[in-house]
N, C-alpha and C positions, 0 to 999 in steps of 0.2 A: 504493500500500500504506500509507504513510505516514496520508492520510486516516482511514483504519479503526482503524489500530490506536492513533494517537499523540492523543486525546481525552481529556477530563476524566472523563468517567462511568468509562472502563477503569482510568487513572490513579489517580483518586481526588483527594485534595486534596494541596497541594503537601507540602515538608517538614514534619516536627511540628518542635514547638518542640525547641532543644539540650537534649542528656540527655533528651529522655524514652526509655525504653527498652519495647521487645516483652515481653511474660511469656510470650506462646503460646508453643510450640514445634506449627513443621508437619507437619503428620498428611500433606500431602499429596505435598512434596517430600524431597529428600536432597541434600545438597552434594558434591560432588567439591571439594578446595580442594587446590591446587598452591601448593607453595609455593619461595620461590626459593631455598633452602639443598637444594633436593632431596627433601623431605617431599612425598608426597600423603598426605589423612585424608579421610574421608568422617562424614557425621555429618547429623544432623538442626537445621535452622538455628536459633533462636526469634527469627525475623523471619519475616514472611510474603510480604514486601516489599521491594524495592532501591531505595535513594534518588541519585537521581543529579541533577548542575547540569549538563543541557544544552544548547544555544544557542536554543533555542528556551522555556528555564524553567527550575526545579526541580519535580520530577518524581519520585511512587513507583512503579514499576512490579513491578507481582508475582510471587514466583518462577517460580508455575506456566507464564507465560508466556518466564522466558528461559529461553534453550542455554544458551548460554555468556557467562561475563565475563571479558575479557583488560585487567590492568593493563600502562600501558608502562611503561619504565624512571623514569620518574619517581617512579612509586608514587602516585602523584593521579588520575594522567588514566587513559581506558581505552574498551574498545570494546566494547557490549552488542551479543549479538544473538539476537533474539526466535527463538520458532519458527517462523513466521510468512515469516520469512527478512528483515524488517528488523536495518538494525543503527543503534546510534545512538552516538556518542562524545560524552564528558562528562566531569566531573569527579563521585569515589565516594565517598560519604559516606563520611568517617574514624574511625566509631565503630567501636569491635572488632565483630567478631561472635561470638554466642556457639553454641557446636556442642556437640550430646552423642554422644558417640562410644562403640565397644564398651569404651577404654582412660577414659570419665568424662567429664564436661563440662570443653570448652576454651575459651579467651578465643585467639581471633585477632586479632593487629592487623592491620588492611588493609593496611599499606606490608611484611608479607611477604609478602603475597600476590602470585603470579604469574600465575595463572587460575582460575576456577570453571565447574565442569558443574553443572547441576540436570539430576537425574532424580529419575524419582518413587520415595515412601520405601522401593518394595521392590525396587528393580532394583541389584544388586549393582554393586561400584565396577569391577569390569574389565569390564563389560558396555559397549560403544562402537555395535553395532545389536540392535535389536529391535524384531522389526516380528510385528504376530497374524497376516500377510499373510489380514486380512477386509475389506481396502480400505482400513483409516482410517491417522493419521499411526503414523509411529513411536513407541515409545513411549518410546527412547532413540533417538539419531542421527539420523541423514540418512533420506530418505524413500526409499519404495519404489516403481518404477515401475513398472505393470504394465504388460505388452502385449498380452497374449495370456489372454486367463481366459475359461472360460463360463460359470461362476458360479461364486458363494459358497455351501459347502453347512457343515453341521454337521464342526467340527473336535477336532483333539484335546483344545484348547481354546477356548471358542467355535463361531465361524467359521471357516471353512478356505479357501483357491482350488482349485479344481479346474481343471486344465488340460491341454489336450488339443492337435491340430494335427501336422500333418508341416511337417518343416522349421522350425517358429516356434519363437522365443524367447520362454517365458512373464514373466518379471520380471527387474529387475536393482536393483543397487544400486551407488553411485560408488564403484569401487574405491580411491578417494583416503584413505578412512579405514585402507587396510591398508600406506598409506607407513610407510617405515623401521621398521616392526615385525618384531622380530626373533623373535618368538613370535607366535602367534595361535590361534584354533577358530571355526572355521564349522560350526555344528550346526543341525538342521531335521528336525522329523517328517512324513514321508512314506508314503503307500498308494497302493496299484494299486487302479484303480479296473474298467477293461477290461484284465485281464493278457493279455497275446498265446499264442498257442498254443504248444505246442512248434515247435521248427526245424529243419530238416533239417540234413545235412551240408551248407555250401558258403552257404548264408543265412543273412545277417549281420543282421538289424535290430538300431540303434543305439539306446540313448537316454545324454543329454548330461544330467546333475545340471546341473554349472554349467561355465563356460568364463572366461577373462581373468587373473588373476594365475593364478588353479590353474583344473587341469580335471577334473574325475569325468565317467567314461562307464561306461556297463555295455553289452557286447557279448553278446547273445544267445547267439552263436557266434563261436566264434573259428578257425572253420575246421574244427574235428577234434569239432564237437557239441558246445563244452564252453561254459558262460557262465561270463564272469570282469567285474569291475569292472577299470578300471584308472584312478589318479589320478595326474598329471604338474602340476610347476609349472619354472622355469625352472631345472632342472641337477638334478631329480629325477623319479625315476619311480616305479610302484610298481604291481605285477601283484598282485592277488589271485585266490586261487582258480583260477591258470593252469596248465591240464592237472592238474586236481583231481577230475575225471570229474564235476564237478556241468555236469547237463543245461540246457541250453538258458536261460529265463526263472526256472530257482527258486531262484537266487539273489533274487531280489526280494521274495521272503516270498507268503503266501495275497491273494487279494485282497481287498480292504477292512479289511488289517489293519498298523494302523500300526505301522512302523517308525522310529529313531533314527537319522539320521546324522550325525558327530563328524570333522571333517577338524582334522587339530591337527599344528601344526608347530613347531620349536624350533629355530636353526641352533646351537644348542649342546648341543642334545640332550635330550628330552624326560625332564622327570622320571621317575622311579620306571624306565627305560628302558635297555637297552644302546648309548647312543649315537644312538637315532632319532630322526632329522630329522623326518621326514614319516611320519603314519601316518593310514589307514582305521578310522574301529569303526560296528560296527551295533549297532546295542541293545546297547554298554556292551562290546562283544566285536571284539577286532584281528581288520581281514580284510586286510592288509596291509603293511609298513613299508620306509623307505624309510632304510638305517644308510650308515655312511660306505666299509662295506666293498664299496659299490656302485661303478663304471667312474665315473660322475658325482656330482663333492663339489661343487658350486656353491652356492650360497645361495639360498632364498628371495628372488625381487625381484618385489615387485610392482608394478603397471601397465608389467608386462611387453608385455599386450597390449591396451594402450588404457585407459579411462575406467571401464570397469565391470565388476562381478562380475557375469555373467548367468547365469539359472536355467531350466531344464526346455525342452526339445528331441527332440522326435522323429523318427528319424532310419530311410532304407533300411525301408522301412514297418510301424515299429515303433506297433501302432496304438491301445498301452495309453494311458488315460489316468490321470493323476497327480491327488492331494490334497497340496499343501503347508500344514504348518501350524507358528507360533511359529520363525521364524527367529533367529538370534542369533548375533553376531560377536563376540568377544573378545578381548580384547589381552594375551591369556595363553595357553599353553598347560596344559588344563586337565587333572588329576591323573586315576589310575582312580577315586579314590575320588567326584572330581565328576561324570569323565561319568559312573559308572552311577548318581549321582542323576539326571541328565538325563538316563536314558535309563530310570529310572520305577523301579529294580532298588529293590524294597523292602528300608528298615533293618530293621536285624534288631531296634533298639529297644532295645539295653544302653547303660549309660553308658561311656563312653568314655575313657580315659588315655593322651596321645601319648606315642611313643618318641619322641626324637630323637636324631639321627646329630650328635657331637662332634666335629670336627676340631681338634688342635693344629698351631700353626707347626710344632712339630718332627717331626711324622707321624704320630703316635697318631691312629688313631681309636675310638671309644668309643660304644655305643651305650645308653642308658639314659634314667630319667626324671626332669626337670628339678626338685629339690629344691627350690625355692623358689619361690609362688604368681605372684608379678611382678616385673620388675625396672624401676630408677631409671633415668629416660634425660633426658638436660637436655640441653633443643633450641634451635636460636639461634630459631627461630619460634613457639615455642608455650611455652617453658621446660623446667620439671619434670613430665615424664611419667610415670605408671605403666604399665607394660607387662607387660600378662598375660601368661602364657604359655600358656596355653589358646586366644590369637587367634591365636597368632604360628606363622608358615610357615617361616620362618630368619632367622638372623641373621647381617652378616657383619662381623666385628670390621676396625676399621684399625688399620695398623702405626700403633707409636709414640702420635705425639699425631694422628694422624688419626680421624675422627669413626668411630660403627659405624652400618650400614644395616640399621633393622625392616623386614623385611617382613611384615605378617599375612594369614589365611588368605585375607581378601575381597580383596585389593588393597591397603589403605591400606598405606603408605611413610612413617615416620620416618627421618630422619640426626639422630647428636646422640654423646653423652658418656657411654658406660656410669657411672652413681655406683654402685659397689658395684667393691674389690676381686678378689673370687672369686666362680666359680659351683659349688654344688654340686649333683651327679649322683649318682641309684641307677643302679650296673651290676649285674652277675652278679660283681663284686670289688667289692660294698658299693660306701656311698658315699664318692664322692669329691669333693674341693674343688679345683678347680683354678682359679689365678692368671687371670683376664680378660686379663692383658695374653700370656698362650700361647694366648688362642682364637684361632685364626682363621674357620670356623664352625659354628652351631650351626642343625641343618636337622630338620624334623619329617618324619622319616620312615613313619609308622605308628600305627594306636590300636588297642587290642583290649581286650576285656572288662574292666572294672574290677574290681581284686582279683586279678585273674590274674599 
């Protein structure tokens, strides 16, 4: 592999001289950047290139070409690796990098940096797979194996797989990416292409969504005529549509008519949610959940059963065939307001003013909207930040002189130093100015029409 990829023509020419600096900024990639006070930021780099010293040169190699960059403890040295699946260690150029982000352009120094993702400029920061499943690479993460395909046909975007077979497994993916994830969403647009006929009482044909950390199945029958999905991961379970008098196969929708599915778990409970772990949506719509007032509280663990999240199985001579298309894995559990973007549910096209939910230490809570455009946040990695409030998902203040944690809507993660005294809030009792150091947090729960 080496051969191929580690050449001058790819590389280009060695370091440029000290201090010259990029003016580009990349149209084509996006940085993921970790940093080691507990910040992620995601942003668009103005380098198009990584310069690295190692043992065999110095060396630029281009974003487009890496995954990931992990710095070790030193903050010098570090371990590239391509997509390609080479890796290479070296010494990282020590020039900052410059990032423009939704909160302005940043200056990074590399010695806080912990790791970097490149993905391309429009694949959001919590996104960890995405695959068009039309044969080619990922277009974030780990690659897609197929096993079982008959062809590639017209998709819901693009190309699609079409897959078909008794008993076979169509594709998988290494479930290693959904380690120690305490949230997540597995979502994929899906059609019947051959829908199976109705069934009688007492025949069961199976078909298996996916199997390994979790499992989605839809049972034809479930003995009394009725078709139900049911999705299980390890110490949850979750019946949809069981003894709901829906017949046989139409739970699965018309044929050649693509469908949504949203698998999304939280072991602390999914937002906007009464406590649910685990929950089903089709087209942006619960078809089942799985809350703690179940016989089974266990947690989410995945590679429960083995190495991989595997895809499409047909089972007890279930003889429909499937179109999968635009898979994607995430390292969050995704709000109603995202899946039923992902699931195509058109905006309505107003502009928009969040609520957010106020928690005090001493127990008030307060619902209203955030009085002041952004706030000051001084980070030990990046400095003086402005923090809109228009990006921002919550915030969660620390006691005393401990730091507060941004979260914003895409995923990026600031830790740092609220500078501002108080915040002020419109409630339904006016506005009020409440001391920073009684927040504990501040969570966007809502938007609705502007002016309203």
């Amino acid at each position: 592999m080496y051969h191929r990829i580690l050449t001058t023509a790819l590389f280009g020419p060695l370091w440029a001289a000290e201090g010259q600096t990029a003016e580009k900024i990349s149209g084509q990639c996006a940085l993921i950047v970790e940093l080691r006070d507990g910040s992620r930021v995601r942003g668009a780099p103005d380098i198009d290139e990584m310069a690295f010293q190692a043992s065999f040169g110095k060396t630029k190699i281009p974003l487009k070409l890496i995954e990931t960059v992990t710095l070790d403890a030193d903050r010098e040295t570090g371990q590239v690796v391509l997509r390609e699946g080479d890796r290479i260690r070296g010494a990282v150029d020590r020039r900052p990098l410059g990032l423009a982000t939704v909160f302005g352009k940043l200056t990074v120094p590399i010695p806080h940096i912990k790791r970097l993702t490149v993905v391309p400029a429009e694949a959001p920061a919590e996104l960890i797979l995405w695959n068009r499943l039309d044969g080619s690479p990922s277009v974030v993460g780990p690659p897609v194996e197929f096993l079982k395909v008959e062809q590639y046909v017209p998709g819901k975007a693009g190309q699609a797989a079409r897959l078909a077979g008794n008993h076979v497994w169509g594709f998988r993916v290494p479930s290693e990416m959904l380690k120690d994830l305490n949230e997540g969403t597995v979502e994929f647009w899906v059609k019947v292409v051959r829908k199976p006929p109705t069934v009688s009482h007492g025949s069961g044909p199976i078909y298996d969504f996916f199997d390994g950390p979790a499992h989605l199945q839809y049972n034809a029958n479930d003995g009394c005529s009725h078709g139900k999905f049911s999705l299980n991961t390890s110490g949850h379970f979750v019946y949809t549509e069981f003894f709901a008098g829906t017949k046989s196969t139409d739970l699965l929708g018309e044929p050649g008519e693509w469908n949504h599915y949203a698998i999304v778990w939280n072991n602390d409970g999914i937002q906007g949610t009464d406590h649910v772990k685990l929950a089903l949506y089709i087209n942006g719509k619960s078809h089942g959940k799985y809350t703690p007032s179940s016989r089974r509280t266990y947690l989410f663990l995945p590679n429960r059963e083995g190495r991989w999240l595997t895809f499409h199985r047909n089972r007890n001579g279930f003889a429909g065939a499937m179109v999968y298309d635009e898979l994607k894995i995430w390292n969050r559990a995704l709000s109603d307001e995202q899946r039923r973007e992902l699931a195509a549910m058109p905006p309505d096209g107003t502009k928009k003013k969040a609520t957010f939910a106020v928690d005090l230490r001493e127990g008030s809570h307060l619902l209203g909207r955030i009085a002041i455009p952004a706030l000051k946040l001084d980070t030990e990695g990046l400095g003086e930040v402005d923090v809109p409030f228009d990006q921002v998902a919550g915030i969660t203040f620390g006691k005393e002189a401990a730091p507060a944690k941004v979260v914003f809507r895409r995923g990026d993660v600031l830790v740092g130093t609220v500078k501002a005294a108080d915040l002020p809030i419109k409630t339904l009792l006016g506005k009020i100015t409440i001391p920073v150091n009684q927040l504990a947090t501040v969570k966007r729960v809502a938007a609705d029409a502007e002016g309203k």
